[in-house]
N, CA, C and O of each residue as an XYZ file, in Angstrom:
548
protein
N      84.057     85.954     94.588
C      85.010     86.945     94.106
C      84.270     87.957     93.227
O      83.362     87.571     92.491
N      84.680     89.396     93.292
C      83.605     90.395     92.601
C      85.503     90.763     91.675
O      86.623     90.897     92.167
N      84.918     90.805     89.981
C      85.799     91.514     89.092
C      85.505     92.090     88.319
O      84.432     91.770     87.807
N      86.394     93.530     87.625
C      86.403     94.331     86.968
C      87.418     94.316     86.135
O      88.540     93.893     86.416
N      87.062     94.787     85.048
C      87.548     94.638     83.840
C      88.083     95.982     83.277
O      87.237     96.848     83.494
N      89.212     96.502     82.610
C      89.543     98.210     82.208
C      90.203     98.124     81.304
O      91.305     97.578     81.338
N      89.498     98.837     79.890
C      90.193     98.609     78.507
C      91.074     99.593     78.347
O      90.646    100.720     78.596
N      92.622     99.455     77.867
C      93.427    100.748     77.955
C      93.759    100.721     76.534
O      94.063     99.657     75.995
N      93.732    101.515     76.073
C      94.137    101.976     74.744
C      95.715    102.392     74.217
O      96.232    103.433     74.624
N      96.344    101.585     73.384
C      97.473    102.622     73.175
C      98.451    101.957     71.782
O      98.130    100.797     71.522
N      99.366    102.431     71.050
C      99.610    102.208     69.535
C     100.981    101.478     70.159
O     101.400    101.542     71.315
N     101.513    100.798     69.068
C     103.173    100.287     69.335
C     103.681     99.641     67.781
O     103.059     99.393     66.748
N     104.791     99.538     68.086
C     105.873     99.291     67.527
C     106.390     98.212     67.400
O     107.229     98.148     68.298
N     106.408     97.096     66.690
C     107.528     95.751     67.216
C     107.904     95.263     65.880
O     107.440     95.767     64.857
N     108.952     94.039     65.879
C     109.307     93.194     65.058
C     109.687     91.922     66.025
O     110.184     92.078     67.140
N     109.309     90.315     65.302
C     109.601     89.655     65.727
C     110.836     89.047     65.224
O     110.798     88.881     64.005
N     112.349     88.513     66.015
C     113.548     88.084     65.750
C     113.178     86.862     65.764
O     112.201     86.341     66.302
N     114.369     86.234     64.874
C     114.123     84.862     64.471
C     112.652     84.110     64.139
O     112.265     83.064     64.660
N     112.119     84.705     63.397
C     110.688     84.335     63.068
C     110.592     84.402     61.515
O     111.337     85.104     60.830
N     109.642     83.636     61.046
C     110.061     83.365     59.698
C     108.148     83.686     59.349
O     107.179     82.927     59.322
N     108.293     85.022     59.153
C     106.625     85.141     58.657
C     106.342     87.017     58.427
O     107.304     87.643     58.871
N     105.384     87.800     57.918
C     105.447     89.118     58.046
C     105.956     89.894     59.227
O     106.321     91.061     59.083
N     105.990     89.324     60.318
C     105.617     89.837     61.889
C     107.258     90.093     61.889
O     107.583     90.934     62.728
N     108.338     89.553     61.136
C     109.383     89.202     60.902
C     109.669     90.835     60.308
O     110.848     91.136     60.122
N     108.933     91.553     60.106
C     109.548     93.477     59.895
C     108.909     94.486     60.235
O     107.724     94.620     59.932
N     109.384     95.114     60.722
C     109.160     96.338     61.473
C     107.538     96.879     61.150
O     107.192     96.848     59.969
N     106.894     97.199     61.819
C     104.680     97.013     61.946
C     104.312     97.530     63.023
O     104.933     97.388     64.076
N     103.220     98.219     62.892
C     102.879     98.680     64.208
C     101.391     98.055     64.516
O     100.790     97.367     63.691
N     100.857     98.401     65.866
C      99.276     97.992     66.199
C      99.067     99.003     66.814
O      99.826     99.830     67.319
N      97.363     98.868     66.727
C      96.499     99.809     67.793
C      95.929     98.522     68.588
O      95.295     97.560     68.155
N      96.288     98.771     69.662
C      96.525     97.816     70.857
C      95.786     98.063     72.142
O      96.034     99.092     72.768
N      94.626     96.941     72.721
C      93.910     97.171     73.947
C      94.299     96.225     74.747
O      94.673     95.113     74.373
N      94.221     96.685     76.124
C      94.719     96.017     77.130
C      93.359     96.032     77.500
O      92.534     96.925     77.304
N      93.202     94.800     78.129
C      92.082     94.116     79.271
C      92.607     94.052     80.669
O      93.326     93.065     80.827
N      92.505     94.610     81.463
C      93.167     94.404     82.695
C      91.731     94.191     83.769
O      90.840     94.878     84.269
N      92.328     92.351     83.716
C      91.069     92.009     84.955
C      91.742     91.787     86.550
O      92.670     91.299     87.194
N      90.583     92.499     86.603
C      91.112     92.964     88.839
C      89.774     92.577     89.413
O      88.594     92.863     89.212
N      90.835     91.396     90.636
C      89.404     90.728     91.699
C      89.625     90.997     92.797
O      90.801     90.978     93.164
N      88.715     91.300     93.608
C      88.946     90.857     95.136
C      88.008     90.063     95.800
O      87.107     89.647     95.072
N      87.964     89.739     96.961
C      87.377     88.618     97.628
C      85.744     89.674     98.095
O      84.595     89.284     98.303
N      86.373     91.135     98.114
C      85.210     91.652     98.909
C      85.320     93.218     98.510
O      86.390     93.817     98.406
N      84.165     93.727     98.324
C      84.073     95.130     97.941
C      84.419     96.487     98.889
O      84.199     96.456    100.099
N      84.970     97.654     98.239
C      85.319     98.557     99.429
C      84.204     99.174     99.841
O      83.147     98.807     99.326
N      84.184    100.124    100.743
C      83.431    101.056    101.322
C      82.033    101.428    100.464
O      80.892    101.308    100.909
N      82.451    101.973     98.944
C      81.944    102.549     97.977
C      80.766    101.467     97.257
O      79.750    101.576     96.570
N      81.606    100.342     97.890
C      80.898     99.236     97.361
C      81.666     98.824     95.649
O      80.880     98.134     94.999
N      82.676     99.056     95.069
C      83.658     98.586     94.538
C      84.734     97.514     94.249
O      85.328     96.963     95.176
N      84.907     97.309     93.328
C      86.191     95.888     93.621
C      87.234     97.246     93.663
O      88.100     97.396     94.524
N      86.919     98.338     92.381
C      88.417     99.581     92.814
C      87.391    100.294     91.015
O      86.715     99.819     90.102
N      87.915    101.603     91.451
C      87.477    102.858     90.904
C      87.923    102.303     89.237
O      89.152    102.237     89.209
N      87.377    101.931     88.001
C      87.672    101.806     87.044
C      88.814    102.712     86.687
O      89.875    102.274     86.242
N      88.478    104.488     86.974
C      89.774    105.611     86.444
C      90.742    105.515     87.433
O      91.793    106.114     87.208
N      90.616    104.775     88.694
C      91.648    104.807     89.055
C      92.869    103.284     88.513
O      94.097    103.349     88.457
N      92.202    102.359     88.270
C      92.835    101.940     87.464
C      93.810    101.905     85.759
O      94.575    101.192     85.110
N      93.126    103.163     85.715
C      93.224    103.778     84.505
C      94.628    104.411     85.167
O      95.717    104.143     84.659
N      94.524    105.154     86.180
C      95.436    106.298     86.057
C      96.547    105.623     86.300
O      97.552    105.924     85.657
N      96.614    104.266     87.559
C      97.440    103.305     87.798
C      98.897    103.112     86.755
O     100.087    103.428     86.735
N      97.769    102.294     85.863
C      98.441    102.212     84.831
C      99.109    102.358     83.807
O     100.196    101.889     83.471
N      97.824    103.598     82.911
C      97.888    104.614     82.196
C      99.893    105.020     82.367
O     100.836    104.880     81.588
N      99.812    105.363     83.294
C     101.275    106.240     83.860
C     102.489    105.118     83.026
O     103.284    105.580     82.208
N     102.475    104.303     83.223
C     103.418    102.881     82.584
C     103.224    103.028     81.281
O     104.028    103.469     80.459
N     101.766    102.520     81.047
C     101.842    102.201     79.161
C     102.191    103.473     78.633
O     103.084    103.527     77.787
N     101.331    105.004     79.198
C     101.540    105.946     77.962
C     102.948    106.374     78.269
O     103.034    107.535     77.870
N     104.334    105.908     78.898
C     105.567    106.505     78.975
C     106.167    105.743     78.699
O     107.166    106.150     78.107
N     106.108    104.545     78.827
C     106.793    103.289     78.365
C     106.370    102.270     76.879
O     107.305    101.612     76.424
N     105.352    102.188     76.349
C     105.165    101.510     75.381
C     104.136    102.317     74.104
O     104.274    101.858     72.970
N     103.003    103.637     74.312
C     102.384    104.703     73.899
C     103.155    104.885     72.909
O     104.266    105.307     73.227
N     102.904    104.656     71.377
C     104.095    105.148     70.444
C     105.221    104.881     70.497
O     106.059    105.773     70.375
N     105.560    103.649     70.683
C     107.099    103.211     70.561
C     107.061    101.973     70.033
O     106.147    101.185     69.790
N     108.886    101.943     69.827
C     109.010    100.457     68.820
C     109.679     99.964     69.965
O     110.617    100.541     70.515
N     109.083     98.671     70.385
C     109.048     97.675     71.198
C     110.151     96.750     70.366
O     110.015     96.578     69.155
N     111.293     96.147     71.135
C     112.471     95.397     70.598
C     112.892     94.157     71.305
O     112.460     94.294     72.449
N     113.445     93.144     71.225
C     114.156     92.699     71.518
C     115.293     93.529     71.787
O     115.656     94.546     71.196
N     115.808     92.932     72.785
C     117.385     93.921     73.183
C     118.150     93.299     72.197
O     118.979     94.127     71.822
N     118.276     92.282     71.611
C     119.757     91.919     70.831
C     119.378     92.613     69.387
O     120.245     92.740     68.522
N     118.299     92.962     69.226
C     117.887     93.437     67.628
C     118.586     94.662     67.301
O     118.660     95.767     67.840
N     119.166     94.046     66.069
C     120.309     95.235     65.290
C     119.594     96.333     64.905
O     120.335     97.244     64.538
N     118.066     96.665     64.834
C     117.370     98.255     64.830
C     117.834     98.997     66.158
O     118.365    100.095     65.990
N     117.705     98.554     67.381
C     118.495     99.395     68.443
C     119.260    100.013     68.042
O     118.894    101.165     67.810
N     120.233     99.787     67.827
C     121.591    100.884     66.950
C     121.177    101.701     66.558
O     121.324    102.844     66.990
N     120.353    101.279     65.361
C     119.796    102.520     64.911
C     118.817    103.283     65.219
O     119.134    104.472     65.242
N     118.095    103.132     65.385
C     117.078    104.101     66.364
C     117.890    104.639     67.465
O     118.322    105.763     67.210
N     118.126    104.310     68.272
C     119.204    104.906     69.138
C     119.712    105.959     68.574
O     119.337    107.042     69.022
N     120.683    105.952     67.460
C     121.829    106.714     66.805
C     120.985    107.533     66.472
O     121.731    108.474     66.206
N     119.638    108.020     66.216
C     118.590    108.221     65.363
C     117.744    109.341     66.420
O     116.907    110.025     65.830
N     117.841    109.514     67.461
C     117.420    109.972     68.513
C     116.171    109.684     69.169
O     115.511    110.526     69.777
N     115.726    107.929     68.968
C     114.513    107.072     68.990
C     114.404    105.975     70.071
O     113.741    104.939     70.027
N     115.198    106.433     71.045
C     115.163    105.112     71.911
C     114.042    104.035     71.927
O     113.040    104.336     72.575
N     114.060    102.935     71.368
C     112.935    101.969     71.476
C     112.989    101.491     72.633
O     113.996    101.814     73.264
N     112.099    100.684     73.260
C     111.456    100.387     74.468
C     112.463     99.033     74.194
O     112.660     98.663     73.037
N     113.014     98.404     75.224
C     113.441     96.878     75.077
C     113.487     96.187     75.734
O     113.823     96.659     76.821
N     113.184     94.244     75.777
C     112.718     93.648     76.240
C     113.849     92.341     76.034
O     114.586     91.996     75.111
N     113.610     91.911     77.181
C     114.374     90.326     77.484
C     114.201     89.214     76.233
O     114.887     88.475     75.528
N     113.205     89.498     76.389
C     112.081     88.261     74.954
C     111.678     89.257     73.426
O     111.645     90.457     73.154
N     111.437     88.051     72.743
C     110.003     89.100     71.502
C     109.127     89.795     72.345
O     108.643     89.390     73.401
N     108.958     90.909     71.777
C     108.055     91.827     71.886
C     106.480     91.006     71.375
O     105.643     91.777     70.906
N     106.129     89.661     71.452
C     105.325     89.608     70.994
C     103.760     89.964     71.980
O     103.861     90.646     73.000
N     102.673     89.532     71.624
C     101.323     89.795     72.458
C     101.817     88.720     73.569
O     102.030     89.136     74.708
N     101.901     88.103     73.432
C     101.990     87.379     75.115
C     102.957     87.987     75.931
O     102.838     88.287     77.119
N     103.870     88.136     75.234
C     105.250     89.383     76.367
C     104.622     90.414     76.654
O     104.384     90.479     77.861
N     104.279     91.181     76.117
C     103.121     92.333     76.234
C     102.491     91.890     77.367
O     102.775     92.386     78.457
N     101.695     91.047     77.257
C     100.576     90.770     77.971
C     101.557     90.574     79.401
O     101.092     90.862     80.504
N     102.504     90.222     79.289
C     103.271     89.632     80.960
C     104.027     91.299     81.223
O     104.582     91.412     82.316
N     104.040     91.682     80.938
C     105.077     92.632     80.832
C     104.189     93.709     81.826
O     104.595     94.226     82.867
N     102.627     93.913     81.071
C     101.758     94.839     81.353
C     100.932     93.978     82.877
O     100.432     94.600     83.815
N     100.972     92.850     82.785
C     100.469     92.033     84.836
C     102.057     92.429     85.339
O     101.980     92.997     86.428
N     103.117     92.332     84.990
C     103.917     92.632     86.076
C     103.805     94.102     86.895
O     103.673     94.486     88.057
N     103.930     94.623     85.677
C     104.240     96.353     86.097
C     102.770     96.563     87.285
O     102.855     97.251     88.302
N     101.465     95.792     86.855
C     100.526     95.783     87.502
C     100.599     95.261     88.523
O      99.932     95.791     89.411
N     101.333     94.127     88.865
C     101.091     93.765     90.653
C     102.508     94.446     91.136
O     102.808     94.539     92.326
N     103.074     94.762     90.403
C     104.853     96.162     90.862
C     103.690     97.586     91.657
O     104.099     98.446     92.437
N     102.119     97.432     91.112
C     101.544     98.964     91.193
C     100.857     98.051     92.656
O     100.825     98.804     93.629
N     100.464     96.994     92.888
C      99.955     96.814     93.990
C      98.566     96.522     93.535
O      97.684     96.340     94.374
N      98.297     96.460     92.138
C      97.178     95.933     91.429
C      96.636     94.665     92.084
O      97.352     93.729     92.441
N      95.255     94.717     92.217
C      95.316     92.761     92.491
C      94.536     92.450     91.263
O      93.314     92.410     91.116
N      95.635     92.207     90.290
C      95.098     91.768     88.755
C      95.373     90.269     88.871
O      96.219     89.664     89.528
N      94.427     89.850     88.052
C      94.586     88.293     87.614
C      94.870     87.779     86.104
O      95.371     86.680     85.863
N      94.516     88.638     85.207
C      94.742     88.752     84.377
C      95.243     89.493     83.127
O      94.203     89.711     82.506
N      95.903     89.821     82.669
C      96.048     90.529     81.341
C      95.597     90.127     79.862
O      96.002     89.067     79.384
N      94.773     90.960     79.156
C      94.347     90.414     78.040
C      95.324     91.328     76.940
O      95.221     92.513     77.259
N      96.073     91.188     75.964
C      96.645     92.665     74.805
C      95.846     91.769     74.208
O      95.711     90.561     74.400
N      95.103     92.848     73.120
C      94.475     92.830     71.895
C      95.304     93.320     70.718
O      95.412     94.545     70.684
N      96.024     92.533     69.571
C      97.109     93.000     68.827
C      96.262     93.123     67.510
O      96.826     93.344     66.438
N      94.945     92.981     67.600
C      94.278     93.459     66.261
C      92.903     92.754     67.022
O      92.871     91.864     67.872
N      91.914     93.427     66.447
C      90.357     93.952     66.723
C      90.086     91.682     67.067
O      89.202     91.270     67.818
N      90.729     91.052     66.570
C      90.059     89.366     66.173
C      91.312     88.679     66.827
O      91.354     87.537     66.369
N      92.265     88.867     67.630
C      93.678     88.224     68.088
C      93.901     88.715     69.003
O      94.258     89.893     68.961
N      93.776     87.947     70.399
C      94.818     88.741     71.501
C      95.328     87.763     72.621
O      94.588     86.812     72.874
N      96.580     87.890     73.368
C      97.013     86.684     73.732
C      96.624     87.361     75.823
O      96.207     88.461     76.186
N      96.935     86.348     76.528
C      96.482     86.227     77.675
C      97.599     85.708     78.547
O      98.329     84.743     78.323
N      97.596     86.731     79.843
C      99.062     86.386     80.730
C      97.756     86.201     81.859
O      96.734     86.881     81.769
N      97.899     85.523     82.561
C      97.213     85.267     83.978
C      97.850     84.496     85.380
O      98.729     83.663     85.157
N      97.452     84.730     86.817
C      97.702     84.266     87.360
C      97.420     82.733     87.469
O      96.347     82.152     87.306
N      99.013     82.066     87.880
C      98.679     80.661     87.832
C      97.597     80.353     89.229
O      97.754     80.576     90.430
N      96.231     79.623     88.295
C      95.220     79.080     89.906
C      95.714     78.159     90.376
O      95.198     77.963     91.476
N      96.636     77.281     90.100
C      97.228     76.309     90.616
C      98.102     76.480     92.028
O      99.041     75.716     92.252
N      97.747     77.484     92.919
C      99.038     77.930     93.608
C      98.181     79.056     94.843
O      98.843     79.683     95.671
């Protein structure tokens, strides 16, 4: 298997509900995505796939969907307000935490036709959580 690796850059917004610790109020990060992509065999170019085109892939999702925004739980009583506020936050089934992130950002990626295996978010320069395909399967 030949893989490539593409660091995406971008800031956010979250709070974690029902959590009993700082992460528990409104904080932001400067946030890298690892997005690892394999294939069995290289193209034409001799490539697993164009690093910027993975960039652009993606790019299109994070910087319109998560790029400067406050990432929510849907039941979280800030919706209201931001909303009312003219701030639509981004919202999610689960916590907004790094591992949701991390699943959130492989879905939208195999939705693009990505053949990713992994997602890495980096939620600070020393911490980052990991969504991957199950090898079991």
């Amino acid at each position: 298997m030949f893989t490539i690796v593409k660091k995406l850059y971008f800031c956010y917004g979250h709070r974690l509900m029902d959590y009993d610790g700082p992460c528990a109020h409104p904080h932001g990060h400067n946030a890298v995505a690892e997005i690892e992509i394999s294939t069995a065999s290289l193209n034409e170019v001799g490539m697993v796939m164009d690093f910027g085109d993975v960039a652009e892939v993606l790019s299109a999702f994070i910087d319109k969907e998560l790029d400067h925004q406050m990432l929510l739980r849907s039941d979280d009583p800030l919706v209201e307000a931001l909303t009312g506020a003219g701030e639509p936050p981004f919202l999610m089934d689960d916590n907004p935490t790094a591992e949701n992130i991390a699943r959130l950002i492989f879905e939208e990626a195999e939705k693009l036709n990505l053949p990713v295996i992994s997602v890495r978010l980096w939620e600070t320069p020393d911490a980052y959580a990991e969504y991957r395909i199950d090898e079991n399967y």
